[in-house]
C-alpha positions as CSV (number, residue, x, y, z in Angstrom):
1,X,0.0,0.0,0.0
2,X,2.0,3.4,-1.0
3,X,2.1,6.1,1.6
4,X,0.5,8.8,-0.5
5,X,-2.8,7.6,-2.5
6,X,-3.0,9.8,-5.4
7,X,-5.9,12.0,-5.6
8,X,-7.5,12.8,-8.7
9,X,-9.6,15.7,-9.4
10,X,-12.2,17.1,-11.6
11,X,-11.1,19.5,-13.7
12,X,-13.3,22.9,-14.7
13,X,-13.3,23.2,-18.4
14,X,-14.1,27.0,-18.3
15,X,-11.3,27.4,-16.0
16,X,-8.3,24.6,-16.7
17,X,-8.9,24.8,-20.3
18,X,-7.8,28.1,-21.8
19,X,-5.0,27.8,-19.3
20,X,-3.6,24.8,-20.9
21,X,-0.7,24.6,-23.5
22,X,-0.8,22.1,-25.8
23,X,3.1,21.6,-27.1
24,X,4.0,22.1,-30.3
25,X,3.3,17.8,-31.1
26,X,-0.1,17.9,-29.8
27,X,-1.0,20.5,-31.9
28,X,0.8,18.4,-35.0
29,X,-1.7,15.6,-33.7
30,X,-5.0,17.3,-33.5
31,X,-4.4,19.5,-36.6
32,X,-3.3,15.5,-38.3
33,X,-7.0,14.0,-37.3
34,X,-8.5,17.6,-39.0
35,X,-6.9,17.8,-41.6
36,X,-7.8,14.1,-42.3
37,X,-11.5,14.6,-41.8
38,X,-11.5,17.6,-43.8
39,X,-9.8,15.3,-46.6
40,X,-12.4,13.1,-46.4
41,X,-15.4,15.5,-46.2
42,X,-14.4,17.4,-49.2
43,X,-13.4,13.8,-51.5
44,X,-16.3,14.4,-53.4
45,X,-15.5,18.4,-54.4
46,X,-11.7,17.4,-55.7
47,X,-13.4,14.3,-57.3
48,X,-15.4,16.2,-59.0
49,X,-12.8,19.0,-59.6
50,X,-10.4,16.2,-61.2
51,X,-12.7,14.7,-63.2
52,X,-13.9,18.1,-64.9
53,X,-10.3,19.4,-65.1
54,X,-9.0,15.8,-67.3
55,X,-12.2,15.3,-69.4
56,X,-12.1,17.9,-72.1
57,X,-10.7,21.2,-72.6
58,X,-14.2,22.3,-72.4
59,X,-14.5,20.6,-69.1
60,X,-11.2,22.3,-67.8
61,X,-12.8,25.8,-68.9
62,X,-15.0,25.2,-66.6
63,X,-13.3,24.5,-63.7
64,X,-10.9,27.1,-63.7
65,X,-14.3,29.6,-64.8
66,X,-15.9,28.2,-61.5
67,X,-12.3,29.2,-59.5
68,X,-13.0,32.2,-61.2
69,X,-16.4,33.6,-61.2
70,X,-18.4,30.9,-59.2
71,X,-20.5,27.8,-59.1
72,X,-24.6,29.3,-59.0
73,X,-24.6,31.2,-55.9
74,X,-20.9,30.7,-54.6
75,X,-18.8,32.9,-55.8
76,X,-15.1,32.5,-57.0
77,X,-13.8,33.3,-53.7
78,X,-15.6,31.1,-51.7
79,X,-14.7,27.9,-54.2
80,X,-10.6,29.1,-53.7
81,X,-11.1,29.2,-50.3
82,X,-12.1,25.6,-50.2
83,X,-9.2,25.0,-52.9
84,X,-6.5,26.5,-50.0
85,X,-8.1,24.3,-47.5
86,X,-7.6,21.2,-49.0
87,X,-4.3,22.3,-50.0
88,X,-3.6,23.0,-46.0
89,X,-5.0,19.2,-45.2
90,X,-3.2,17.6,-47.9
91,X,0.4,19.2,-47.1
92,X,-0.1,19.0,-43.3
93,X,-1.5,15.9,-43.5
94,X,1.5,14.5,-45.7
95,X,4.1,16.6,-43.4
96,X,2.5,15.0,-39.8
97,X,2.6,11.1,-41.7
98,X,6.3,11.4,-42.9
99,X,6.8,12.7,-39.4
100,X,5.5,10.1,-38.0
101,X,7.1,7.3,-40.4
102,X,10.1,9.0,-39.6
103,X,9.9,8.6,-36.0
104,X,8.4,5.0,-36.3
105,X,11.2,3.5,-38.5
106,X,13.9,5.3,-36.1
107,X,12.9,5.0,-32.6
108,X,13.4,9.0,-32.5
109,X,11.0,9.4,-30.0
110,X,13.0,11.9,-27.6
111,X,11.2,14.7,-26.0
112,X,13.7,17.3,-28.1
113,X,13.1,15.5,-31.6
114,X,9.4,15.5,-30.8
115,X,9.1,19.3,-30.0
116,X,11.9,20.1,-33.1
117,X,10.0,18.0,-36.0
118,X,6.7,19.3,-34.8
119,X,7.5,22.5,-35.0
120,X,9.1,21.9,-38.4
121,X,5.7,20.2,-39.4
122,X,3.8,23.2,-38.3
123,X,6.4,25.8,-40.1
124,X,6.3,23.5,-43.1
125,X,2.5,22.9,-43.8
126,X,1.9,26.7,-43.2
127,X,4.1,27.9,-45.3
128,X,3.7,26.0,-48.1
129,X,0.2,26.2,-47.8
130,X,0.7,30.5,-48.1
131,X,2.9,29.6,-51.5
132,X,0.9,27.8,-53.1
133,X,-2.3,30.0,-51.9
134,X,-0.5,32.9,-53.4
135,X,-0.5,31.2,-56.7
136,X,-3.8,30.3,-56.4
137,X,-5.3,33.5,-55.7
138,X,-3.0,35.0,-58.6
139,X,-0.4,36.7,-56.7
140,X,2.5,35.1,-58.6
């Protein structure tokens, strides 16, 4: 019988909660999970972007006119803006599963490689993201 009994308590979610900071590799692990979901929610958008954009030049007009001007009552915007999210999941979603490869294959499981290659994950998938969301939006 140990001398101290742990004692567990209930936490307040109003009050522990915004308190809490989540390091650098949880925040690689939740943002993995949503960017997954998100993958998954939108399949049927880039299947249906792919298969417009690869049938016909006609086809491919009219994907890049619905980037442009709109799909019925969404406008261009909106449709980018769903464009640079999936671009966000895919590359952070990619960036968190080599990370994780990575660290499966060699046992680099240390508290300092953890923090490093999450932060590089986060640095990575962000900035990436704001490249190729430049080109998207025209900036380049």
């Amino acid at each position: 019988m140990p001398s101290h009994p742990k004692t567990f308590r209930n936490i307040n979610a109003l009050r522990d909660l915004p308190t809490y900071r989540l390091p650098a590799a949880g925040w690689v692990s939740i943002l993995h999970r949503i960017s997954g979901a998100l993958m998954f929610v939108l399949l049927p958008f880039l299947i249906w972007m792919f298969d417009r954009s690869v049938t016909s030049e006609l086809s491919y007009e009219a994907v890049t006119a619905a980037l442009t001007h709109g799909v019925g009552v969404l406008p261009g915007a909106l449709i980018k803006l769903v464009v640079l999210a999936l671009l966000w999941a895919f590359l952070h979603h990619l960036l968190a599963g080599v990370r994780h490869v990575f660290m499966d294959i060699t046992h680099s499981v240390t508290k300092g490689f953890g923090r490093a290659s999450a932060q590089a994950t986060l640095v990575l998938s962000l900035a990436l993201t704001v490249l190729l969301g430049a080109k998207l939006f025209g900036l380049y």
